[in-house]
GUNU-154181 format. One record per residue (C-alpha): x, y, z; residue in three letters. Coordinates in steps of 0.05 Angstrom, whole numbers, padded with zeros to 5 digits, always signed. Last residue first. Layout:
XYZALA...
This chain:
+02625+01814+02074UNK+02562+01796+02044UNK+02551+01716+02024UNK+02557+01688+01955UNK+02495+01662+01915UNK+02499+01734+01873UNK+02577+01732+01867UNK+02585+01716+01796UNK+02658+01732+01771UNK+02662+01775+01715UNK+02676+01746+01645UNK+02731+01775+01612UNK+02707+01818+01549UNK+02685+01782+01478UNK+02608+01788+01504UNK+02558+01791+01436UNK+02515+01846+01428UNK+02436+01853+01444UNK+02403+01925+01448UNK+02342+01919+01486UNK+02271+01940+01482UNK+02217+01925+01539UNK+02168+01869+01558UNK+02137+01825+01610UNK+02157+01888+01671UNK+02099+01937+01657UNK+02065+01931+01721UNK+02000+01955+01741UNK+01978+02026+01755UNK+01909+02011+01744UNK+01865+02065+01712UNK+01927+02109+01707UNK+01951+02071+01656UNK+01999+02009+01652UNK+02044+02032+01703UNK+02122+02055+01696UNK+02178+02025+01716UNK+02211+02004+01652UNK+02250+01936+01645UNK+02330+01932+01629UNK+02356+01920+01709UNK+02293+01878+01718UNK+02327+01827+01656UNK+02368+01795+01719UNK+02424+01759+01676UNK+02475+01741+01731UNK+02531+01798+01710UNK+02492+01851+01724UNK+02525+01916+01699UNK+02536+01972+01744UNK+02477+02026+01735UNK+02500+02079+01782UNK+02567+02040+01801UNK+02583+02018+01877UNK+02552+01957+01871UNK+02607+01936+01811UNK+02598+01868+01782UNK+02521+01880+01804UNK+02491+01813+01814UNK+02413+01821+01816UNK+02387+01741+01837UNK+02368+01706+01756UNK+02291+01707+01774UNK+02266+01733+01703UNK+02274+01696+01634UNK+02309+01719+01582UNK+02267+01718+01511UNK+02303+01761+01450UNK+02246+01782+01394UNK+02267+01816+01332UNK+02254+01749+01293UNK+02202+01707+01335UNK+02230+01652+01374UNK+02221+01577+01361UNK+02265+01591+01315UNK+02314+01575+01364UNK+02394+01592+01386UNK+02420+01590+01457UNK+02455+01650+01493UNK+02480+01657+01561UNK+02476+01725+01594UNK+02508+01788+01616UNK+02466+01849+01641UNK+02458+01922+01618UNK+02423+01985+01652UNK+02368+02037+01642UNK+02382+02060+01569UNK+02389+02002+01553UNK+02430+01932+01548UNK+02438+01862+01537UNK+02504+01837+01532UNK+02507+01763+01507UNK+02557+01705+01526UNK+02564+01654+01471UNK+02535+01581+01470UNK+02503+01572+01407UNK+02535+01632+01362UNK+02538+01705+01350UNK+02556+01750+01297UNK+02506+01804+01301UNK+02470+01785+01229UNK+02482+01711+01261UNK+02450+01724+01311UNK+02383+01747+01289UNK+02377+01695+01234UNK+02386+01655+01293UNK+02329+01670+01328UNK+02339+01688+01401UNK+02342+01651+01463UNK+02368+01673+01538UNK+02408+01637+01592UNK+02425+01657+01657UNK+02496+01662+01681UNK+02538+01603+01709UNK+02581+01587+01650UNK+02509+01569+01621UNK+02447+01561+01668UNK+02396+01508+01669UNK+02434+01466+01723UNK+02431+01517+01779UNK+02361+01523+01773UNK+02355+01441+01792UNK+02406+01451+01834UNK+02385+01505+01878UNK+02415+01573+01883UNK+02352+01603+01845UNK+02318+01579+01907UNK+02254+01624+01898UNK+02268+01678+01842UNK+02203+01660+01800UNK+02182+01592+01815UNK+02242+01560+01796UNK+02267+01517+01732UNK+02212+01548+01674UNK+02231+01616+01690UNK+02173+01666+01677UNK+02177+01720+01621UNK+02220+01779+01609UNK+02213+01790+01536UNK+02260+01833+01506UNK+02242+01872+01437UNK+02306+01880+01401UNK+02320+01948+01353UNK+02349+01984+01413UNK+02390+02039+01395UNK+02376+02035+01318UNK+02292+02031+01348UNK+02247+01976+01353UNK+02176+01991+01369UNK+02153+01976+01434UNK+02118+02029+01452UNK+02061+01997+01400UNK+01984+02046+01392UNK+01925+02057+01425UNK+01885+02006+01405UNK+01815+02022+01442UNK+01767+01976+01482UNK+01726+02011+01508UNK+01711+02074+01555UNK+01783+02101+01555UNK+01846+02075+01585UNK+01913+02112+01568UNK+01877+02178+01564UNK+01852+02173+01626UNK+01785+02221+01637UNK+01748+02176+01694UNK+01684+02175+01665UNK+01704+02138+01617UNK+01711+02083+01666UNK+01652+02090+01690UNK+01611+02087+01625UNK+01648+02031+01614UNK+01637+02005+01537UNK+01634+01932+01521UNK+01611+01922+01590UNK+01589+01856+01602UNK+01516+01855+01639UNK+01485+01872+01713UNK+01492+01950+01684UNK+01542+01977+01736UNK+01576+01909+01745UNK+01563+01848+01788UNK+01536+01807+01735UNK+01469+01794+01739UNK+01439+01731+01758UNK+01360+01730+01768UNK+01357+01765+01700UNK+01416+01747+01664UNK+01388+01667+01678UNK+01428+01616+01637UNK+01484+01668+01622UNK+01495+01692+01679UNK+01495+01629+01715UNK+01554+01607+01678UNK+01586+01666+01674UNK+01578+01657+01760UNK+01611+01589+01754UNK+01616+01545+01704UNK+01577+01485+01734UNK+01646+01436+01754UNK+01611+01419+01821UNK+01645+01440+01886UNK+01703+01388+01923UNK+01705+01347+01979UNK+01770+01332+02010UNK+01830+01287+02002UNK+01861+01283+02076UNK+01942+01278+02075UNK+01989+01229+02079UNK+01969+01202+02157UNK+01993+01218+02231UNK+01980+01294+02224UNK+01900+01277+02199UNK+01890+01226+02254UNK+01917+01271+02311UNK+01870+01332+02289UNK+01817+01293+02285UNK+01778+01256+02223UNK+01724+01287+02193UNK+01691+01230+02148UNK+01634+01265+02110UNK+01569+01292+02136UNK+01569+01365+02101UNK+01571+01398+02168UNK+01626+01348+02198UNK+01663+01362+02132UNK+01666+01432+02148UNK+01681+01422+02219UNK+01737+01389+02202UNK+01760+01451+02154UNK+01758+01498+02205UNK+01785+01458+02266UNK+01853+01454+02219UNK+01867+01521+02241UNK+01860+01510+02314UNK+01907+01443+02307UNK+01960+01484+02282UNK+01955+01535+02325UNK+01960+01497+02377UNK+02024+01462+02342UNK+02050+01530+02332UNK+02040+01550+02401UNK+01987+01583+02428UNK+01975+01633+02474UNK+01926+01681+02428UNK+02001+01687+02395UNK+01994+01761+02372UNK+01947+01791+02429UNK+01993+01754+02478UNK+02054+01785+02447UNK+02028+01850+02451UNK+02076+01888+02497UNK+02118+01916+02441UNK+02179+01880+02463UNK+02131+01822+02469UNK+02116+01834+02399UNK+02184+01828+02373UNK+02189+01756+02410UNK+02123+01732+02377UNK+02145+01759+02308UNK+02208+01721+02303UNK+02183+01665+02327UNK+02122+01659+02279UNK+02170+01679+02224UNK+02205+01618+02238UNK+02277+01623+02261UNK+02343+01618+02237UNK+02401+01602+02283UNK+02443+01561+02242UNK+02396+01524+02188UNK+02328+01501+02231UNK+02328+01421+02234UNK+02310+01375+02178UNK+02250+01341+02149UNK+02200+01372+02193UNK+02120+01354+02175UNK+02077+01386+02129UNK+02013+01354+02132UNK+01971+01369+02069UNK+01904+01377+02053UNK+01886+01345+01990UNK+01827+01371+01943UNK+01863+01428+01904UNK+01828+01496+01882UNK+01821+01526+01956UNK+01897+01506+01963UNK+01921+01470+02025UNK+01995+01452+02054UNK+01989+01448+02134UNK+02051+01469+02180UNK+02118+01437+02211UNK+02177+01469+02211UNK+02243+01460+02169UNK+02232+01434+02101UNK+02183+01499+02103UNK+02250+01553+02106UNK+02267+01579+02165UNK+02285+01648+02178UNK+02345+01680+02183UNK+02328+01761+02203UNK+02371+01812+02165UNK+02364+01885+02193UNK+02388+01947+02151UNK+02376+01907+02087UNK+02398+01921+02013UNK+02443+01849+02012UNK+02370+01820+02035UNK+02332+01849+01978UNK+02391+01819+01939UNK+02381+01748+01961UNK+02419+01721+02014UNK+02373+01666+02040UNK+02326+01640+02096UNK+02293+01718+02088UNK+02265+01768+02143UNK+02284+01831+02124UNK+02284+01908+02152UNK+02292+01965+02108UNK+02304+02025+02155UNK+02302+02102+02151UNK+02284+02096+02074UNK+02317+02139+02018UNK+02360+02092+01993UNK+02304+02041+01978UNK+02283+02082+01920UNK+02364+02095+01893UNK+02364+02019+01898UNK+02289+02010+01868UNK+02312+02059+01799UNK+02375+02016+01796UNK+02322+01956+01794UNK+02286+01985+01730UNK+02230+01934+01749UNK+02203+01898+01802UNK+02189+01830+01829UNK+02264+01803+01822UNK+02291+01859+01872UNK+02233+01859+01906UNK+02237+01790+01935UNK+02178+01763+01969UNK+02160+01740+02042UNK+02181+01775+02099UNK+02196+01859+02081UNK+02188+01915+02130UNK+02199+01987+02107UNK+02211+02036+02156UNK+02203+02118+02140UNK+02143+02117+02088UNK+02110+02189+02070UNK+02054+02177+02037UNK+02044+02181+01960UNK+01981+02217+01952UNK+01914+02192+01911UNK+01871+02222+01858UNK+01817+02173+01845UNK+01783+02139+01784UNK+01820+02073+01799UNK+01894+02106+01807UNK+01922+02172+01790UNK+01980+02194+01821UNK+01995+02254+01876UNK+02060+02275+01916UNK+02071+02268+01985UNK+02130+02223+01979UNK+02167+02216+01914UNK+02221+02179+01908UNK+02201+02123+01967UNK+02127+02112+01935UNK+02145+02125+01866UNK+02191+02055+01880UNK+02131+02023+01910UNK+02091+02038+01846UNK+02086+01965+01823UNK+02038+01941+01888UNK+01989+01996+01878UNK+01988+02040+01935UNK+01949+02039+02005UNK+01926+02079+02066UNK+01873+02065+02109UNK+01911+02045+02167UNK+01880+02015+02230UNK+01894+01953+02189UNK+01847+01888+02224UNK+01875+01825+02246UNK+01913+01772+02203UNK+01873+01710+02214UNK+01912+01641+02191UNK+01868+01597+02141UNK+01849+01531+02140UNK+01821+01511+02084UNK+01746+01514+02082UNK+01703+01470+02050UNK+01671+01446+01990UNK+01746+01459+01947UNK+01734+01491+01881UNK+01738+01450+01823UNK+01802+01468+01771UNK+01811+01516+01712UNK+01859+01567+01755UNK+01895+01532+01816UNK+01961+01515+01776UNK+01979+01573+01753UNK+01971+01617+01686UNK+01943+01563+01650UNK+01879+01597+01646UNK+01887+01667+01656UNK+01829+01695+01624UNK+01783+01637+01592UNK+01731+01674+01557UNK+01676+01635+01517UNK+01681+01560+01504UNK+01684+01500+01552UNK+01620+01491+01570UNK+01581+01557+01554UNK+01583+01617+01600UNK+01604+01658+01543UNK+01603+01634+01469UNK+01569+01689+01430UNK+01624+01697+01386UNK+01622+01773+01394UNK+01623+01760+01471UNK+01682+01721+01470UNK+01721+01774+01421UNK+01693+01827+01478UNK+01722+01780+01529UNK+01787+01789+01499UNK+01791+01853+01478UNK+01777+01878+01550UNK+01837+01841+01580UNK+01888+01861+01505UNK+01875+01938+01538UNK+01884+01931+01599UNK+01956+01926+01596UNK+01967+01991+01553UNK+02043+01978+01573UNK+02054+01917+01594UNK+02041+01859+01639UNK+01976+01853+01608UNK+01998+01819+01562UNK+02034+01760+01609UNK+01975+01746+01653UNK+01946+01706+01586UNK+01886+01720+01541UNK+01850+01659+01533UNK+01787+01654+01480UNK+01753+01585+01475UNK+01704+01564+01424UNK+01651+01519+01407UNK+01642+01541+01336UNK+01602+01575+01293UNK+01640+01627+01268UNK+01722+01616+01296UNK+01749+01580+01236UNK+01727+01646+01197UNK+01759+01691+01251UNK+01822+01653+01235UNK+01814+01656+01158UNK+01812+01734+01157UNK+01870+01738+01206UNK+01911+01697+01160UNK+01893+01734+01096UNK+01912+01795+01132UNK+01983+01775+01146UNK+02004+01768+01212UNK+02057+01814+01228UNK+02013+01851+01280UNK+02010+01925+01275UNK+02021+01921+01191UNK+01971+01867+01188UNK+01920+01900+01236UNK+01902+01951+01181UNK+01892+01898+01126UNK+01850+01858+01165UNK+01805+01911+01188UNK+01800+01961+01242UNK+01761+02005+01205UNK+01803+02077+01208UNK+01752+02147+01198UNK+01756+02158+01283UNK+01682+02143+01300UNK+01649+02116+01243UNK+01717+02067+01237UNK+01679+01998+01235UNK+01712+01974+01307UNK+01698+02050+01332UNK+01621+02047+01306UNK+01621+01976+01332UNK+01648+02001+01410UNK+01587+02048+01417UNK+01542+01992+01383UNK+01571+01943+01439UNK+01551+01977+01504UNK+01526+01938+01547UNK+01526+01857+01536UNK+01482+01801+01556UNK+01415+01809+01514UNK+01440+01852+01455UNK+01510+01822+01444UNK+01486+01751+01447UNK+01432+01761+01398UNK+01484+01786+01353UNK+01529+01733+01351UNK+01575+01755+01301UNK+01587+01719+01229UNK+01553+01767+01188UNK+01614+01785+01138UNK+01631+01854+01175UNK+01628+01838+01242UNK+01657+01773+01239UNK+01720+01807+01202UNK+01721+01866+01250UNK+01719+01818+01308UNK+01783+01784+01276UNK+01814+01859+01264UNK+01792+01874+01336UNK+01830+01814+01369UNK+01892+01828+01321UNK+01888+01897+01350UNK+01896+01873+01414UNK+01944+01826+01409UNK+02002+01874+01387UNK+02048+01877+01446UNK+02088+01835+01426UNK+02101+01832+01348UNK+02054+01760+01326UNK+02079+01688+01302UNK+02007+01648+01302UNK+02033+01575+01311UNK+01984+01522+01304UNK+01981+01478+01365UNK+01987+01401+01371UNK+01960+01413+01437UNK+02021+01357+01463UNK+02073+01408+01450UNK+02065+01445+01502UNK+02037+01517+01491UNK+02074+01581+01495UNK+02139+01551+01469UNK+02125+01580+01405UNK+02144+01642+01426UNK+02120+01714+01391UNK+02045+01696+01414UNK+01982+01676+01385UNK+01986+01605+01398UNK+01917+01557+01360UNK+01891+01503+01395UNK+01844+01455+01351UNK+01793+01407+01392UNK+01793+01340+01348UNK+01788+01289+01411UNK+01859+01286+01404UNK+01866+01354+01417UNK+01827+01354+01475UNK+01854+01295+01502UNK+01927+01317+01496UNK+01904+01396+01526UNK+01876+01360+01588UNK+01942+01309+01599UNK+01988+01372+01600UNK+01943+01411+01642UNK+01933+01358+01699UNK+01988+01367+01749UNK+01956+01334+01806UNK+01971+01353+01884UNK+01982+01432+01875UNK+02002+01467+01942UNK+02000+01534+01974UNK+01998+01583+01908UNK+02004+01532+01854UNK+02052+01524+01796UNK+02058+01467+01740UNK+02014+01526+01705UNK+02068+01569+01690UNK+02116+01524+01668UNK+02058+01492+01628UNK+02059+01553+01579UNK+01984+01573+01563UNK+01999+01618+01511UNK+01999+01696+01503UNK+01938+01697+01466UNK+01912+01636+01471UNK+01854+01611+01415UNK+01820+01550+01441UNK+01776+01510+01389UNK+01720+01459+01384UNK+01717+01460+01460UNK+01668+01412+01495UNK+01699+01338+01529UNK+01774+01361+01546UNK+01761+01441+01554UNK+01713+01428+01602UNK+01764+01385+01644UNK+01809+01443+01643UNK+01762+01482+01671UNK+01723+01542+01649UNK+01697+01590+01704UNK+01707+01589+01769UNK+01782+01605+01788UNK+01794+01655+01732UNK+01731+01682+01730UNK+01713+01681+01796UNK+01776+01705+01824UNK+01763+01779+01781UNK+01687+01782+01803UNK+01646+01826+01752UNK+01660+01833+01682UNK+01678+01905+01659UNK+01677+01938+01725UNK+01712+01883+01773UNK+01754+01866+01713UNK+01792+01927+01710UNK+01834+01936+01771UNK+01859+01869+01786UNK+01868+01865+01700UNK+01922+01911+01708UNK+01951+01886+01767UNK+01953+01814+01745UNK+02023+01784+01756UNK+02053+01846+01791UNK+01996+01842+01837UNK+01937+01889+01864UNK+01942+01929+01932UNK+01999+01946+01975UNK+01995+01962+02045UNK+02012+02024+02097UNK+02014+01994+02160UNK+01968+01973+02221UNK+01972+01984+02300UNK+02033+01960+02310UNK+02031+01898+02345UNK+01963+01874+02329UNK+01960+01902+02249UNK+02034+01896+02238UNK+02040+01825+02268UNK+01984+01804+02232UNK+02008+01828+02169UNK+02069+01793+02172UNK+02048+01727+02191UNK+01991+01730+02128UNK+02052+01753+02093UNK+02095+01696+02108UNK+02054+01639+02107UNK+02068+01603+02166UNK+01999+01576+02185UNK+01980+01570+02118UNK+02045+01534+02085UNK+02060+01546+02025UNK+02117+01598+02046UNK+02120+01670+02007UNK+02091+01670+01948UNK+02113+01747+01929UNK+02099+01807+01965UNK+02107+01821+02044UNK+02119+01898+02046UNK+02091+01925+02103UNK+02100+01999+02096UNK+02108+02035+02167UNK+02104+02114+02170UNK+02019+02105+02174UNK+02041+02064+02247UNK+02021+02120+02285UNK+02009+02116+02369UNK+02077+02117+02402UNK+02116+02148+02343UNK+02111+02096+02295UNK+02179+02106+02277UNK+02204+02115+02349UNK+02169+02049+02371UNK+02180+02008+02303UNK+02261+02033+02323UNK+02259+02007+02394UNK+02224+01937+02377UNK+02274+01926+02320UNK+02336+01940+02362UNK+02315+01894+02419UNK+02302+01844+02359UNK+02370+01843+02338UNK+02411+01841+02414UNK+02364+01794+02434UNK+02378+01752+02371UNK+02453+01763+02378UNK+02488+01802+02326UNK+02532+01793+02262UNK+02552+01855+02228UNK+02541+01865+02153UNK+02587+01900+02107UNK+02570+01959+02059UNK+02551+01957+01987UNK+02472+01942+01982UNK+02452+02005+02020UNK+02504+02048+02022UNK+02457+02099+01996UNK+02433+02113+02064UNK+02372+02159+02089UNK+02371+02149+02164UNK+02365+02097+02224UNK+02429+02099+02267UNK+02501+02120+02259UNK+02539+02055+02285UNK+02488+02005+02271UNK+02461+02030+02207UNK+02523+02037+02179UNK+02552+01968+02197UNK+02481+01938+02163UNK+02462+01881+02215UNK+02463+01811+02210UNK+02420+01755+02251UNK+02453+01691+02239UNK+02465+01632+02192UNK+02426+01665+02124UNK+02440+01614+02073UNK+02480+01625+02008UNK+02522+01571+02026UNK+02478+01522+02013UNK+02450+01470+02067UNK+02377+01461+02041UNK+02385+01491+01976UNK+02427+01426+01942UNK+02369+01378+01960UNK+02312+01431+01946UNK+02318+01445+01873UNK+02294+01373+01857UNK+02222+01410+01877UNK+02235+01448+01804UNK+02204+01382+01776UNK+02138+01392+01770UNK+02094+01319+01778UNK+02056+01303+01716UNK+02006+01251+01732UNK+02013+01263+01810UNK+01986+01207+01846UNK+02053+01187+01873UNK+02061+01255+01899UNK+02136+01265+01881UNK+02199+01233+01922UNK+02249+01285+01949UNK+02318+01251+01979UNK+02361+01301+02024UNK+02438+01273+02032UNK+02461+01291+02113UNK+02468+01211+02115UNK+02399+01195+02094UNK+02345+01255+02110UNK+02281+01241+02080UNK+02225+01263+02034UNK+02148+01272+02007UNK+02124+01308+01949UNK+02068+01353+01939UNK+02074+01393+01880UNK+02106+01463+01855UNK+02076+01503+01908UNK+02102+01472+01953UNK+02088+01405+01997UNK+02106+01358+02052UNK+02096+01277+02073UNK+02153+01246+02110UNK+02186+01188+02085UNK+02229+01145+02128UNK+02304+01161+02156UNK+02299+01206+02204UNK+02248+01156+02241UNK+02286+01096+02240UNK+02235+01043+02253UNK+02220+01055+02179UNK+02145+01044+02164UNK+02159+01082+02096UNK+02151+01019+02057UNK+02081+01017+02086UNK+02055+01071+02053UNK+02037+01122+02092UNK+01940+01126+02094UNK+01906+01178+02055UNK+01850+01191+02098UNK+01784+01210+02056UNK
């Protein structure tokens, strides 16, 4: 169905009516009036997000790239090994003058024929848009220009549970994208338990676009249908406060062995499914003689957990007792698994599911992820989005997404990852459009000394982040206010079109652009642009989708139709639970897709690998988070709740949630006053690895020994010549450990560390992060 403008927006003044657009905070629409950007929401949006207010003040900021810049060092002496990355002068340059050095250095780096020296290093969320989606522009260009590139694999979001799903469940983007839905949880579940949460800045966010904002409403007519949530999680804030939500205060990093002491207690008084276990599970009386303590002498019992945990073990006791019988939900967030033993609180989880007998039912069983963005718990779209092809790699070679800092430091040498013994290769030109390392990763002194040891690091970026500030070549590009493209999601009925609000900043480009002209100095533009131009493409990509509704006999209106209306609301799959779903109402003629067609309470596979850090079930292996007289706090580093992670930090709406300019991080206040500090006072954070500034505000909405600072603050060393200078924006990457979560899956460790916490009584440095390079 067409959605046709509204006739207020029949301006005869074109730049000044309405224009339809999207992000991956909502779909809004907007206008230029006298140099002033308005943004209006979806109108159909229940809930709309409002971090798209951060585009009015981003659009002509300061902190915008104008021109291509290149690093004075690299100019002058050529490509090397340089740690003056990130503290030396930029030199402006002409385009041709830019990309005629690009083409020449891909050509001596790649040797003529080998592109396995080139790492293409598009992470992040990139654009909405499909067409210019910056890593699906990337890759292409690699793969057709270049011949391929060394890639990442996994994501700093999931990478743990990336790796283990697949052998412990099946399909990883089936179960969090076809599974339970939110509208499942409204009419069937008795009772969600979340681990981690289900915080609704995380789920007001959607990869491409998000038209409705429905988790809010869901959880309110759950719970006032009678549905109980209970938080397990060291912030309160982890669910809205329209679930109504008992408040389980746990230590992070803990939730698995709360999970086994509430198994333990089903176990033990009668209260498991056993029926379930036996026909849809593998595995379980391995994984009962640990839970019992046959295997090891230590039941893993109320009383045990309560001393891991902080609950108490009447608490736990009465939880898995509310749980018996019951239509109910399990959700272990993204967030624990962003730590140490990562994979461990993934398998808990569905083995507390399984124990309860409740998977593949409406609304109950194992929810991972849910709430984690916007496009998890939804319908899936009936057909195609349109979606831009990115060639094949002619390079086999890969790492795991959080190890791109072992990568640089350590070429040639061997990790563990999946079951194999891989090598580090040997990476001389990185090239980075879309993403931002430097709020991605952790123990960012660790990435500067990383990115040191590169040939070239070249960016594309609309904005002088500090990825860009550690660049040999800066590219402007545009950002999606400024070109035209389609806005889709797979898990999100309305198709998009995203038309120009306001012409290119200075002389940035589109990626497209960019890419087109660099491969014609690598004679392959043809093979890159097939000969069409973005509105060709355009209209080739959106061919897909039409001829998906002309299959299913629906309405496909052209090309022409769809660009001159709101957007196209398309069809959309059955809400039938997915593959768990199947699974369960037929194991036979449905098996799961893993070594013994069922859930694997114990991995055969896995065990067979050897880690240590990830045996063959489920296994608490102990806190690293422990507090310590050097660092008694435990930091979490969780999402923003004004930005999608560092995007447009310099925008207004980002801007305004700071204090004296710096990020702002909560603690207890029995915490601060034992340390002296008050609502409002700058805070040093600080480890071993590093130390940044922040703003302080006082809740007991946070656990005791627990400081929260969000990530996406832009790195802002006061001194960028210093080994660990201080950050004096709040970045809590310069505190986080870069290390994996096992050997199984390498993932990343960023969501938690331990910190020292002080009040700030020095002068406060300047901030210069939103500033441009000399």
């Amino acid at each position: 169905m067409m959605l046709e403008p509204d006739a207020a927006d029949q301006h005869p003044d074109a730049e000044s009516r309405f224009r339809p657009h999207t992000s991956h905070w909502g779909v809004f629409s907007a206008r230029m009036i006298d140099d002033r950007l308005e943004i209006r929401p979806y109108p159909d949006d229940p809930d709309p997000n409002e971090i798209i207010q951060n585009f009015p003040k981003a659009l002509r900021h300061r902190a915008r790239i104008a021109q291509p810049m290149v690093r004075k060092g690299w100019l002058e002496n050529g490509p090397s090994p340089d740690d003056r990355r990130g503290r030396e002068e930029f030199i402006p340059v002409s385009w041709e003058t830019a990309l005629d050095l690009l083409g020449q250095e891909l050509i001596r780096v790649r040797g003529g024929v080998d592109p396995r020296a080139i790492f293409g290093g598009s992470y992040g969320w990139s654009s909405a848009g499909r067409f210019h989606h910056a890593q699906s522009q990337i890759h292409r260009f690699l793969n057709v220009a270049c011949g391929g590139y060394v890639r990442s694999v996994t994501s700093y979001s999931s990478g743990a549970s990336q790796v283990l799903i697949p052998h412990i469940i099946g399909d990883h983007e089936g179960l969090t994208k076809r599974n339970v839905s939110w509208e499942q949880i409204a009419k069937h579940t008795d009772i969600v338990v979340a681990f981690g949460g289900m915080a609704l800045k995380n789920a007001m966010v959607a990869g491409g676009s998000v038209s409705k904002h429905v988790e809010r409403s869901a959880m309110k007519s759950a719970a006032d249908r009678g549905c109980n949530f209970v938080l397990v999680s060291p912030l309160r804030s982890d669910l809205p406060e329209e679930a109504n939500a008992e408040w389980v205060s746990c230590m992070p990093g803990s939730d698995t062995a709360l999970m086994m002491a509430i198994v333990h207690t089903l176990v033990v008084e009668g209260n498991h499914d056993r029926a379930f276990l036996d026909r849809y599970t593998s595995g379980w009386p391995i994984f009962e003689r640990y839970l019992l303590g046959e295997a090891d002498g230590q039941p893993k019992d109320a009383e045990w957990a309560a001393t891991l945990t902080g609950v108490s073990a009447d608490g736990i006791i009465v939880l898995a007792r509310r749980l018996a019988g019951k239509r109910a939900l399990i959700v272990v967030s993204h967030s624990l698994q962003r730590a140490e033993h990562g994979e461990q609180p993934v398998w808990m989880g569905m083995v507390l599911a399984a124990a309860l007998g409740q998977i593949g039912l409406p609304g109950g069983g194992y929810g991972y992820a849910l709430g984690a963005v916007a496009y998890y718990g939804r319908r899936y779209n009936a057909v195609p989005i349109p979606t831009l092809s990115q060639g094949s790699n002619g390079v086999g070679d890969f790492i795991p997404v959080a190890r791109i800092a072992d990568m640089l430091l350590h070429p040639g040498e061997t990790y563990r990852f999946n079951g194999e013994t891989r090598t580090y290769p040997k990476i001389k030109l990185v090239y980075w459009a879309g993403g931002n390392p430097f709020h991605h990763h952790q123990d960012l002194n660790r990435l500067r000394k990383a990115f040191a040891r590169l040939d070239t690091l070249v960016v594309h970026e609309l904005a002088w982040t500090a990825t860009a500030r550690h660049a040999d070549v800066v590219l402007p590009c545009t950002m999606t206010l400024e070109r035209e493209d389609i806005g889709a999601n797979s898990n999100d009925p309305l198709l998009v079109p995203m038309h120009p609000i306001v012409s290119p900043y200075g002389e940035a480009r589109d990626d497209y652009a960019i890419f087109a002209d660099l491969a014609e100095r690598l004679g392959a533009r043809e093979a890159f642009t097939e000969g069409r131009s973005v509105r060709q493409w355009l209209e080739h990509l959106y061919e897909e989708t039409r001829a998906g509704l002309v299959e299913k006999g629906l309405p496909a209106p052209s090309f022409e139709e769809f660009w001159a209306g709101e957007g196209l609301l398309m069809p959309q799959q059955p809400d039938d639970g997915g593959y768990l779903r199947a699974f369960r109402n037929d194991p036979d003629a449905h098996p799961l897709p893993t070594p013994s067609g069922k859930l694997q309470i114990y991995s055969e596979r896995i065990a067979s690998f050897g880690e240590a850090d990830c045996p063959g079930h489920p296994t608490w292996l102990g806190s690293v988070y422990l507090p310590t007289e050097k660092t008694p706090f435990v930091l979490i580093a969780n999402q923003p709740k004004t930005r999608l992670h560092s995007q447009l930090d310099f925008g207004g709406h980002s801007v305004a949630s700071k204090h004296r300019g710096r990020e702002v991080a909560t603690m207890n206040p029995e915490d601060a006053a034992g340390r002296g500090i008050c609502e409002g006072d700058i805070i040093k954070l600080s480890n071993e690895r590093g130390a940044c500034l922040a703003g302080i505000t006082l809740s007991d909405s946070v656990r005791p020994g627990v400081i929260q600072l969000a990530t996406g603050a832009w790195y802002d060393p006061a001194d960028p010549n210093e080994e660990k200078s201080l950050c004096v924006h709040g970045n809590p990457n310069v505190l986080t450990r870069d290390i994996g979560t096992s050997a199984l899956a390498q993932g990343c460790t960023g969501q938690l560390t331990n910190v020292q916490v002080e009040r700030f009584d020095g002068n406060l440095p300047e901030i210069r992060a939103f500033d441009r390079p000399v």
